[in-house]
TORKOL-4160 file (C-alpha; in steps of 0.2 Angstrom, whole numbers, padded with zeros to 4 digits, m for minus):
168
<pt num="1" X="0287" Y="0015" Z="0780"/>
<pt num="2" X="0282" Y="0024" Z="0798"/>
<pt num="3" X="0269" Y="0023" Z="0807"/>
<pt num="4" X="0261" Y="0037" Z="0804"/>
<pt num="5" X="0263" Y="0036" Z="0783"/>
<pt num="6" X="0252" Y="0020" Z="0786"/>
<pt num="7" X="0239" Y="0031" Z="0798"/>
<pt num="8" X="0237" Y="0043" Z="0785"/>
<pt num="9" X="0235" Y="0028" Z="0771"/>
<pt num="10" X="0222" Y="0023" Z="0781"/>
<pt num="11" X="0212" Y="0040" Z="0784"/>
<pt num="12" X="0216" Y="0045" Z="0766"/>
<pt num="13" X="0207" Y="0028" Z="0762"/>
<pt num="14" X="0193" Y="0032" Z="0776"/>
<pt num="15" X="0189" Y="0052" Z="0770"/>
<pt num="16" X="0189" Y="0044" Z="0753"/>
<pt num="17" X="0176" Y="0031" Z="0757"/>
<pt num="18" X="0166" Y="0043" Z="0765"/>
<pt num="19" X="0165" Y="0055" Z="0751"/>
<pt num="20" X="0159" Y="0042" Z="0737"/>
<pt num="21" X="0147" Y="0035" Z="0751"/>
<pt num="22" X="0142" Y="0049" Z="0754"/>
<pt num="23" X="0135" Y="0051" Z="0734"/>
<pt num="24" X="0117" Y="0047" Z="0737"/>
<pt num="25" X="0114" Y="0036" Z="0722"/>
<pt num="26" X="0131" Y="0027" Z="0730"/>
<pt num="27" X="0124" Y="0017" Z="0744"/>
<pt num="28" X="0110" Y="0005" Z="0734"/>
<pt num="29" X="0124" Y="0001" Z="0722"/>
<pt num="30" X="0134" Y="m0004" Z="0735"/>
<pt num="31" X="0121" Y="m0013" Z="0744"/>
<pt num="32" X="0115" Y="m0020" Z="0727"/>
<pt num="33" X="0132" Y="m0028" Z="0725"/>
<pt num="34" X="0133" Y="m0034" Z="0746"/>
<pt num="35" X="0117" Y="m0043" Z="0746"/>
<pt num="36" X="0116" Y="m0050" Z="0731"/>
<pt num="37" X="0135" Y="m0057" Z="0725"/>
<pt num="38" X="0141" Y="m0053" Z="0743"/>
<pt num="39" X="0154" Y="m0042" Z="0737"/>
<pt num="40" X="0164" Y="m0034" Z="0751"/>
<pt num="41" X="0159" Y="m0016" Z="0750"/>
<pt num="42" X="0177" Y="m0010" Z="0761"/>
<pt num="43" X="0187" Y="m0022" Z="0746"/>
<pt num="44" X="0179" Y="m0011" Z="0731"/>
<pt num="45" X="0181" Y="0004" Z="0739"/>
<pt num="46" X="0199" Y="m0002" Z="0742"/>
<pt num="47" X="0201" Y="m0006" Z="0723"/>
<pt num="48" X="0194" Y="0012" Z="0719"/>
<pt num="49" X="0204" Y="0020" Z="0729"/>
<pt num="50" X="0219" Y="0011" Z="0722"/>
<pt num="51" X="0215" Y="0017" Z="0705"/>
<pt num="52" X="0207" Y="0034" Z="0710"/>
<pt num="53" X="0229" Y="0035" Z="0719"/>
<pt num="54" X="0234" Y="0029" Z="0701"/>
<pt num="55" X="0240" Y="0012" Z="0708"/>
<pt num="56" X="0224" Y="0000" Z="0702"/>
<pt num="57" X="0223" Y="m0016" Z="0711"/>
<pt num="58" X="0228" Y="m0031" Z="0699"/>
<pt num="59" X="0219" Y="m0048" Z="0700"/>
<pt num="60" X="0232" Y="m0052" Z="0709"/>
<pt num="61" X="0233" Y="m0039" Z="0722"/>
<pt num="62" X="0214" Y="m0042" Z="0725"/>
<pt num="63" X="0215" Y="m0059" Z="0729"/>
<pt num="64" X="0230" Y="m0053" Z="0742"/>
<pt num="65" X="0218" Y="m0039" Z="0750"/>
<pt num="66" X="0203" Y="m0052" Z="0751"/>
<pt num="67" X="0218" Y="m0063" Z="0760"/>
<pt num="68" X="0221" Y="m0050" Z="0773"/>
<pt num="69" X="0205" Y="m0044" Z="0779"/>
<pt num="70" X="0194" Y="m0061" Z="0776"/>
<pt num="71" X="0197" Y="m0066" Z="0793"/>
<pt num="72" X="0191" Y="m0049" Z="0800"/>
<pt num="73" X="0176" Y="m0047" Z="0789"/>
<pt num="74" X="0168" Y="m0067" Z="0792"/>
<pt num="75" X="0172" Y="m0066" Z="0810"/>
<pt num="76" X="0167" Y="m0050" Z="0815"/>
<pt num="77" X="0160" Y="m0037" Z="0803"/>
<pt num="78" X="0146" Y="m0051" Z="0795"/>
<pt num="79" X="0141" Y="m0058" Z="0811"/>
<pt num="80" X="0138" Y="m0038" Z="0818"/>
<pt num="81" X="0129" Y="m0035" Z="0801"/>
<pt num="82" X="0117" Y="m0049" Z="0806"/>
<pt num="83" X="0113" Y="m0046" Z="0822"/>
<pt num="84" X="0113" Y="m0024" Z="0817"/>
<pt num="85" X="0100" Y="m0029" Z="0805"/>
<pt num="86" X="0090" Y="m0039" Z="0815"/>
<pt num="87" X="0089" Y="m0026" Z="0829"/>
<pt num="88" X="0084" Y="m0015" Z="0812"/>
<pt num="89" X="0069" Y="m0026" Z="0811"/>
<pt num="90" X="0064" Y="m0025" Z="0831"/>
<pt num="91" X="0068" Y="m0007" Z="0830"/>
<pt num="92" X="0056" Y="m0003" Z="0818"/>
<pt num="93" X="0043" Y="m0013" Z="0828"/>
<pt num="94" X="0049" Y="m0005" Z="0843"/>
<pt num="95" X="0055" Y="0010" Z="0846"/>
<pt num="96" X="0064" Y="0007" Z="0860"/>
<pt num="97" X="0078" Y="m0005" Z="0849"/>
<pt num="98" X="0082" Y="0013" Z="0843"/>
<pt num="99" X="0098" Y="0015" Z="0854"/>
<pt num="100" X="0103" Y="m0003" Z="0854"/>
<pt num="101" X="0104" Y="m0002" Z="0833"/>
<pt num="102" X="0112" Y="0014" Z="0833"/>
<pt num="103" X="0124" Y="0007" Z="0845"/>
<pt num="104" X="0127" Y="m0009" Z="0832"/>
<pt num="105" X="0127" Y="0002" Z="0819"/>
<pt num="106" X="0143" Y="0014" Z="0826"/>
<pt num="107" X="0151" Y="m0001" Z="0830"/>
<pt num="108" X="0148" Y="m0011" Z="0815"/>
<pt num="109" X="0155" Y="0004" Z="0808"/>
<pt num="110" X="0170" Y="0006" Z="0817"/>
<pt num="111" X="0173" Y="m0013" Z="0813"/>
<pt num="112" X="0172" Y="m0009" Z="0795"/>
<pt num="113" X="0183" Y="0007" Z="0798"/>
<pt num="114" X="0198" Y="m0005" Z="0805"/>
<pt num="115" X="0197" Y="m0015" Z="0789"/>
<pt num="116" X="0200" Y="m0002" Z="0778"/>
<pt num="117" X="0215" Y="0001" Z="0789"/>
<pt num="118" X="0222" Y="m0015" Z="0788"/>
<pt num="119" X="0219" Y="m0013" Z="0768"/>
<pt num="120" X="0228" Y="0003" Z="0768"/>
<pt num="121" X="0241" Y="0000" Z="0779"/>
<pt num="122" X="0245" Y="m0016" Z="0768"/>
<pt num="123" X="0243" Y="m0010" Z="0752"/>
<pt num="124" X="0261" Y="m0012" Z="0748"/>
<pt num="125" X="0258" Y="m0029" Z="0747"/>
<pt num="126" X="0247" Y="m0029" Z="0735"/>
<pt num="127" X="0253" Y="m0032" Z="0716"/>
<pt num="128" X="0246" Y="m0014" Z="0705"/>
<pt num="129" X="0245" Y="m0011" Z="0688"/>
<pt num="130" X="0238" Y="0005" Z="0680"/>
<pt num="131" X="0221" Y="0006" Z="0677"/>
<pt num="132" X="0207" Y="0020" Z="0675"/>
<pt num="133" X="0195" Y="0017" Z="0691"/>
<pt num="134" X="0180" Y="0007" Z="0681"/>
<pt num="135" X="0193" Y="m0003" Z="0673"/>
<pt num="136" X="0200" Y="m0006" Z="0692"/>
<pt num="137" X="0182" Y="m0010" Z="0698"/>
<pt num="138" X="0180" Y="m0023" Z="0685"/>
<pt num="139" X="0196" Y="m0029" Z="0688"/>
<pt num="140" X="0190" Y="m0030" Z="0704"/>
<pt num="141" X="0173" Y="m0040" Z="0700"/>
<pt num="142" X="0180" Y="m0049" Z="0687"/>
<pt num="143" X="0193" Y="m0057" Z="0701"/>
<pt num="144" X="0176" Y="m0064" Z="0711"/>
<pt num="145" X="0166" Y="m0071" Z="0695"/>
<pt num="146" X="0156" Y="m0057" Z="0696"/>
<pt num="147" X="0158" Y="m0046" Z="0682"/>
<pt num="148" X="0145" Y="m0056" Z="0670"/>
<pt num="149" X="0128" Y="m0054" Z="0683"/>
<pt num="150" X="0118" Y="m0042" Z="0675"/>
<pt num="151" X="0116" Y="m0029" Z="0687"/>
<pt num="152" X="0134" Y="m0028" Z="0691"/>
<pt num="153" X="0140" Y="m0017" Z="0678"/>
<pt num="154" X="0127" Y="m0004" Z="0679"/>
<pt num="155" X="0132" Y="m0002" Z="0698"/>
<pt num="156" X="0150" Y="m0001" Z="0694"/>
<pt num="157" X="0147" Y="0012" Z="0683"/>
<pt num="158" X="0138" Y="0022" Z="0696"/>
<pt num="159" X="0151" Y="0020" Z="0708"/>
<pt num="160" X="0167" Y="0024" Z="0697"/>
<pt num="161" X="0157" Y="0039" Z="0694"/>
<pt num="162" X="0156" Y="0045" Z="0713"/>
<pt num="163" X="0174" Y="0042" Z="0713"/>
<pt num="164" X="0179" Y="0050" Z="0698"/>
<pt num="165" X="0170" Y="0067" Z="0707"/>
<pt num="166" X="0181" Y="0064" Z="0723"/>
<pt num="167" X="0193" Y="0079" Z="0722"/>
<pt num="168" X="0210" Y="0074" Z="0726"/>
């Protein structure tokens, strides 16, 4: 595989991304699944992706994604989420935090951007099976004990949804 077969795995991943993101009732779902079962928002669009490709993510090729990206996401993009949040805080206190959580924001962003990259331009490793996208996603949340929490579904759903109205 080239170089450039793995760039445009990673930007087909990234436009992807963007356009379920995008979906404004997309985002609280998300977060919904971030702060409370800290679900790693880049993983499950990683998984939908996958499916939405017609290549779903097995349990088995979950765990192998979370195993490639961990690293990146605990050292970097969680600690940046932290401090970008707090800055949130003194930013709406102060108005001249503005700038410096904008600027955590981009990079915390471009941090996030890398990961999928790493996902996508890895993805042969990772074991698929076929799957429709909400069967991928709770593929997906079933891997990390999450698929029983009562809110978890419902924001599934939501999601699947967004990405079913991605046009290829």
């Amino acid at each position: 595989m080239t170089a450039k077969r793995l760039s445009r795995r990673a930007s087909s991943l990234w436009r992807f991304s963007l356009a379920v993101y995008l979906q404004p009732q997309v985002p609280p779902a998300c977060l919904a699944l971030q702060d409370r079962h800290e679900v790693d928002v880049n993983l499950l669009l990683y998984a939908g992706w996958r499916a939405w490709g017609g290549d779903a993510l097995s349990r088995e090729g979950c765990r192998t994604a979370l195993e490639r990206s961990e690293v990146w996401r605990r050292e970097l993009v969680l600690p940046l989420r932290t401090i970008r949040r707090q800055a949130g805080t003194l930013a709406r206190n102060d108005p001249t935090f503005a700038h410096v959580y904008a600027s955590l924001k981009a990079c915390e962003l471009q941090l996030e951007r890398q990961q999928q990259a790493m996902l996508a331009d890895g993805s042969d490793q990772d074991s698929g099976t076929s799957a429709d996208i909400i069967t991928a996603l709770e593929i997906f949340a079933a891997t990390f004990d999450i698929l029983g929490e009562p809110e978890v579904r419902p924001a599934l759903t939501t999601i699947a949804a967004a990405m079913e109205a991605v046009v290829r």
